[in-house]
PAZA-90460 format. One record per residue (C-alpha): residue in three letters; x, y, z; residue number from 1. Coordinates in steps of 0.5 Angstrom, whole numbers. Example, Ala and Ser with C-alpha at 12.3 -4.5 7.8 and 13.67 -1.06 7.14 Angstrom:
2
- ALA; 25; -9; 16; 1
- SER; 27; -2; 14; 2
***
This chain:
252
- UNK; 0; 0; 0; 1
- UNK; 2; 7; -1; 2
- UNK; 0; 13; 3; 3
- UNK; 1; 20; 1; 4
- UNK; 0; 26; 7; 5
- UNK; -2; 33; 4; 6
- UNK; 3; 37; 10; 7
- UNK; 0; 43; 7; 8
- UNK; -6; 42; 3; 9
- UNK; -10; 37; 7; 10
- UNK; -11; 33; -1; 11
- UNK; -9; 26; 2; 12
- UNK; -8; 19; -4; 13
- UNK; -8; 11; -2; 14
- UNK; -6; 6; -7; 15
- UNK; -6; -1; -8; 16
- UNK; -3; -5; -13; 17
- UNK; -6; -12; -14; 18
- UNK; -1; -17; -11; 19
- UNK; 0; -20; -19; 20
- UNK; 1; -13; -21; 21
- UNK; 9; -13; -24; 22
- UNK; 12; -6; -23; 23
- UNK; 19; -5; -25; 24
- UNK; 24; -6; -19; 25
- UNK; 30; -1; -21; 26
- UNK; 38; -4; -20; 27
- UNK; 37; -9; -26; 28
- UNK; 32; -13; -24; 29
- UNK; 27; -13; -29; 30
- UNK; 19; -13; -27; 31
- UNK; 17; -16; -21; 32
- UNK; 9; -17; -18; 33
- UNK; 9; -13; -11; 34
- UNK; 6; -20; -8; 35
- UNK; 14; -22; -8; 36
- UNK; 18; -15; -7; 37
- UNK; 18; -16; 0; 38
- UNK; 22; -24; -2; 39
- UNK; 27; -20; -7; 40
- UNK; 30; -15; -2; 41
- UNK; 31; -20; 4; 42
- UNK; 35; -24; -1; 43
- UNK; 39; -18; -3; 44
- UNK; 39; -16; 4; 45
- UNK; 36; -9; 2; 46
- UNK; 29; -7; 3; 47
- UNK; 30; -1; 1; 48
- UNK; 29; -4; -6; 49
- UNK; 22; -4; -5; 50
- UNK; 22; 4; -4; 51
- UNK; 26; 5; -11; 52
- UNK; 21; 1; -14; 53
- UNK; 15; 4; -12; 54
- UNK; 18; 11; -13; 55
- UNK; 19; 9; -20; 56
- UNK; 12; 7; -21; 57
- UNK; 9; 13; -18; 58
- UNK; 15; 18; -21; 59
- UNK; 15; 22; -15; 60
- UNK; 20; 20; -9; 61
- UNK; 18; 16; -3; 62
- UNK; 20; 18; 3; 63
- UNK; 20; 12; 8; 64
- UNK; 19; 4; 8; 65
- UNK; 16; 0; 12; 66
- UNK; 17; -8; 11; 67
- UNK; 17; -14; 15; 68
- UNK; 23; -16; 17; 69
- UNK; 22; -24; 15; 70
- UNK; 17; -24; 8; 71
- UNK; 13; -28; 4; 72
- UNK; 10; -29; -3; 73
- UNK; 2; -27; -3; 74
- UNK; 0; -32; -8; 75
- UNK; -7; -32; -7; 76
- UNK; -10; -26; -12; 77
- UNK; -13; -19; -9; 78
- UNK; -20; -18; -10; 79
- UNK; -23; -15; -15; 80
- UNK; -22; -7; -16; 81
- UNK; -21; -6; -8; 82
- UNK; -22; -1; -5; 83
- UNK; -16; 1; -1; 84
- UNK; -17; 1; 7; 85
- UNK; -14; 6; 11; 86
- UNK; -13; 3; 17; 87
- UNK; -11; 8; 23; 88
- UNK; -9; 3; 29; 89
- UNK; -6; -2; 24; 90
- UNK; -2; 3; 21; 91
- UNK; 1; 5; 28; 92
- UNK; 2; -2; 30; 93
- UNK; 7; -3; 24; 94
- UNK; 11; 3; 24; 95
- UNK; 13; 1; 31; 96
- UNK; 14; -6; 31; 97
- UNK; 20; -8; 33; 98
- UNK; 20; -14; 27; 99
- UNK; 19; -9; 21; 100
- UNK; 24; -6; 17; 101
- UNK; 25; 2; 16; 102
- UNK; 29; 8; 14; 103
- UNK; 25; 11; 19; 104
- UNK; 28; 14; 25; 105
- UNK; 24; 15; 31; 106
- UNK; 23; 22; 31; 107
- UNK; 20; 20; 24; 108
- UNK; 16; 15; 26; 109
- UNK; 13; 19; 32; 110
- UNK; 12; 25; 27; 111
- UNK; 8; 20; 22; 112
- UNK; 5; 17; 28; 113
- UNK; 1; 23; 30; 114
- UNK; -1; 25; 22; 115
- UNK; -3; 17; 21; 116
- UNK; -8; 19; 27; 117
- UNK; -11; 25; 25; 118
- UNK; -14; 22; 18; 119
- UNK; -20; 17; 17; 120
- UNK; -22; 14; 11; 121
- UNK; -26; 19; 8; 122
- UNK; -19; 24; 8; 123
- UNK; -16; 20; 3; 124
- UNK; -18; 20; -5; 125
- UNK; -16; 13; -8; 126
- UNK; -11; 13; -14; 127
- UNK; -11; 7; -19; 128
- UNK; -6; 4; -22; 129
- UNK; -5; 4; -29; 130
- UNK; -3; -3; -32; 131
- UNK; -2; -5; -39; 132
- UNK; -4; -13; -42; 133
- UNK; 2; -17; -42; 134
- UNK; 2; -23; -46; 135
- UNK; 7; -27; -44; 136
- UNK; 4; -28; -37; 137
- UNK; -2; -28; -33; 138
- UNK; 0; -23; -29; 139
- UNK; -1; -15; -32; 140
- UNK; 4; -9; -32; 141
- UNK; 6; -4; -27; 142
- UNK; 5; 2; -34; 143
- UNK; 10; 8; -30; 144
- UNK; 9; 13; -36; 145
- UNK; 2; 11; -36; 146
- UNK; 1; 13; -29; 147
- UNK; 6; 19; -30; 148
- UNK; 2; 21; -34; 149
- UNK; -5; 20; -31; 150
- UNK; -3; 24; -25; 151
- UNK; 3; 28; -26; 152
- UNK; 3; 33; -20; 153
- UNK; 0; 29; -16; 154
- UNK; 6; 29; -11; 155
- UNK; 9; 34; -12; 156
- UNK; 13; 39; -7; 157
- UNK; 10; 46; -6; 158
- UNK; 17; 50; -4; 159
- UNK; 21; 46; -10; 160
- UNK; 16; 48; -15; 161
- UNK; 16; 55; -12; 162
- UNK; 23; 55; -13; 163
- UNK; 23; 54; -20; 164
- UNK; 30; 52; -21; 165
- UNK; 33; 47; -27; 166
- UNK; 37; 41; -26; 167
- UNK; 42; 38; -32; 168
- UNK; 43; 31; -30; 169
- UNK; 50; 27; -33; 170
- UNK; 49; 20; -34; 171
- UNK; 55; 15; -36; 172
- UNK; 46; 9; -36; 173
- UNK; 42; 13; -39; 174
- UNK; 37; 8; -36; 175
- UNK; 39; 10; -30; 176
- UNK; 38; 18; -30; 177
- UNK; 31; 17; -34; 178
- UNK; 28; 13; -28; 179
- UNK; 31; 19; -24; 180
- UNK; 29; 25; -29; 181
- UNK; 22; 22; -27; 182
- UNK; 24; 21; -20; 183
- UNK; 26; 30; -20; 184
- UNK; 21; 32; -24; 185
- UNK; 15; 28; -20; 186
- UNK; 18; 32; -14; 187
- UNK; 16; 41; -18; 188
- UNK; 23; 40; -20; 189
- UNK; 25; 41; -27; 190
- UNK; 29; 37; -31; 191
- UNK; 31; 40; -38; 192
- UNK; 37; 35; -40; 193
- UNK; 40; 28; -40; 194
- UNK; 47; 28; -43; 195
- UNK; 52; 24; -42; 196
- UNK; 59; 24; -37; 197
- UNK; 65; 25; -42; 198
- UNK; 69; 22; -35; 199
- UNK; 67; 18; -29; 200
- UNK; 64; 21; -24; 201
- UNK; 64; 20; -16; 202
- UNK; 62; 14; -13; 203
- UNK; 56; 17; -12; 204
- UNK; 54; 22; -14; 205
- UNK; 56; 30; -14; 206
- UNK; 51; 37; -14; 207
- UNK; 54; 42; -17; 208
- UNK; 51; 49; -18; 209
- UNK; 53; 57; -17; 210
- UNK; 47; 59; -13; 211
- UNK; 49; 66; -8; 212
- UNK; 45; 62; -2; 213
- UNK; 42; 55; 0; 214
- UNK; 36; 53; -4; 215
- UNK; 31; 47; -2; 216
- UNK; 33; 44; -9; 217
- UNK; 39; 43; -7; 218
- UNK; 39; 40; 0; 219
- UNK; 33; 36; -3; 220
- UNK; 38; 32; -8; 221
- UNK; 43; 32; -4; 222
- UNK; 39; 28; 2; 223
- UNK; 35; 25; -1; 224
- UNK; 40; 22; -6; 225
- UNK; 47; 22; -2; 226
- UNK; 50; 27; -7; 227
- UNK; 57; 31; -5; 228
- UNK; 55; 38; -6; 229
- UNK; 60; 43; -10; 230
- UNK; 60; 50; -11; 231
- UNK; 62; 51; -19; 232
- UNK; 61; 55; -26; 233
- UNK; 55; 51; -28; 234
- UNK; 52; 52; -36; 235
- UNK; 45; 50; -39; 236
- UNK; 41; 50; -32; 237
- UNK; 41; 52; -25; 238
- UNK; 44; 45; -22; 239
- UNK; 48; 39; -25; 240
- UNK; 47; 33; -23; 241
- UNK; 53; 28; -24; 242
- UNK; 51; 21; -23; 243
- UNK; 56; 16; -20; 244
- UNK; 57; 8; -21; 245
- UNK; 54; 6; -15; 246
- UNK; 47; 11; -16; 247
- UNK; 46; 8; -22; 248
- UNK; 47; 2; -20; 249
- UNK; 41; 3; -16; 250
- UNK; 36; 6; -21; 251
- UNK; 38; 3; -28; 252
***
């Protein structure tokens, strides 16, 4: 299930993909039915797997995961178009089990407990999901540019889209810096190109830009990716995003 809180403007989503849905799990994965993320990442001991894929899906970023520590494979199909539940108590038990995975810290986890419990059902607009026939299995695909396009600006982040600023991404995987293009520009911050590193970049990856004063831009793409932040001459756009092996290696 995904939940996306209206901090500023009280406009709430839920999704929930059907467990036999096939999205695309960023890393080389390939396509994977959300029945099984929770299994993938604990064999790649790495649950933050299932935050990239469903920031692929939704193109926007997602913010924090919750997944059980030991998972299991949903065989038995969802039902028909259902309508998804947004149970409070539910919700708050999971958040703080001591058996789940997060990337929440516990200030986080007390900040999304008092959201959580302030909502009902009714606060909440469902999304559905976009999918595309797919011939060669029972299962249907997760179509992220469907949904994008469907629901662009559904996520965004008022103060970046204010901002108004440009990002240059430099990619050495062009698969990689597309899912991310999409990613960015999810969150109200524009995109104008993709081009390719004449070098190698850092492992990770580096922010570059010549702006007077810090900007919720910068610090985004900075904490939410783990990129170096340099100040420098820069062309073509406010930012420059250079993307490094082992981000990319996450999002191909």
């Amino acid at each position: 299930m995904l939940l996306s809180f209206g901090l500023t403007d009280e406009v709430n989503y839920i999704m929930s993909p059907n467990h036999g849905q096939a999205v695309q799990v960023p890393g080389g994965y390939g396509q994977y039915p959300t029945a099984s993320l929770g299994r993938l990442a604990e064999i790649e001991h790495d649950p933050a797997l299932i935050q990239r894929a469903f920031s692929s899906a939704i193109s926007g970023y997602v913010d924090y995961y919750v997944a059980p520590e030991t998972s299991k494979i949903y065989k038995q199909p969802s039902e028909e178009d259902p309508d998804p539940r947004f149970e409070r108590f539910r919700l708050l038990r999971l958040i703080f089990a001591p058996t789940v995975q997060t990337n929440m810290n516990i200030f986080d986890k007390i900040h999304i407990a008092m959201t959580i419990s302030k909502k009902r059902q009714s606060d909440f607009i469902v999304l559905n999901p976009v999918s595309k026939p797919d011939k060669d299995q029972d299962s249907v695909e997760f179509y992220e540019k469907g949904f994008q396009k469907k629901y662009k600006g559904f996520f965004f982040h008022q103060s970046l889209r204010e901002e108004g600023l440009s990002v240059k991404i430099l990619y050495d995987s062009y698969s990689a810096a597309v899912i991310l293009s999409r990613v960015i520009e999810g969150e109200g911050i524009r995109v104008v190109d993709l081009s390719q590193l004449d070098e190698a970049g850092t492992e990770r990856c580096t922010i570059q830009h010549a702006l007077k004063k810090p900007t919720k831009t910068v610090q985004f793409l900075s904490k939410q990716f783990n990129c170096v932040v340099e100040e420098s001459e820069v062309e073509g756009s406010d930012i420059i995003m250079s993307l490094g092996s082992q981000i990319e290696e996450e999002w191909k």
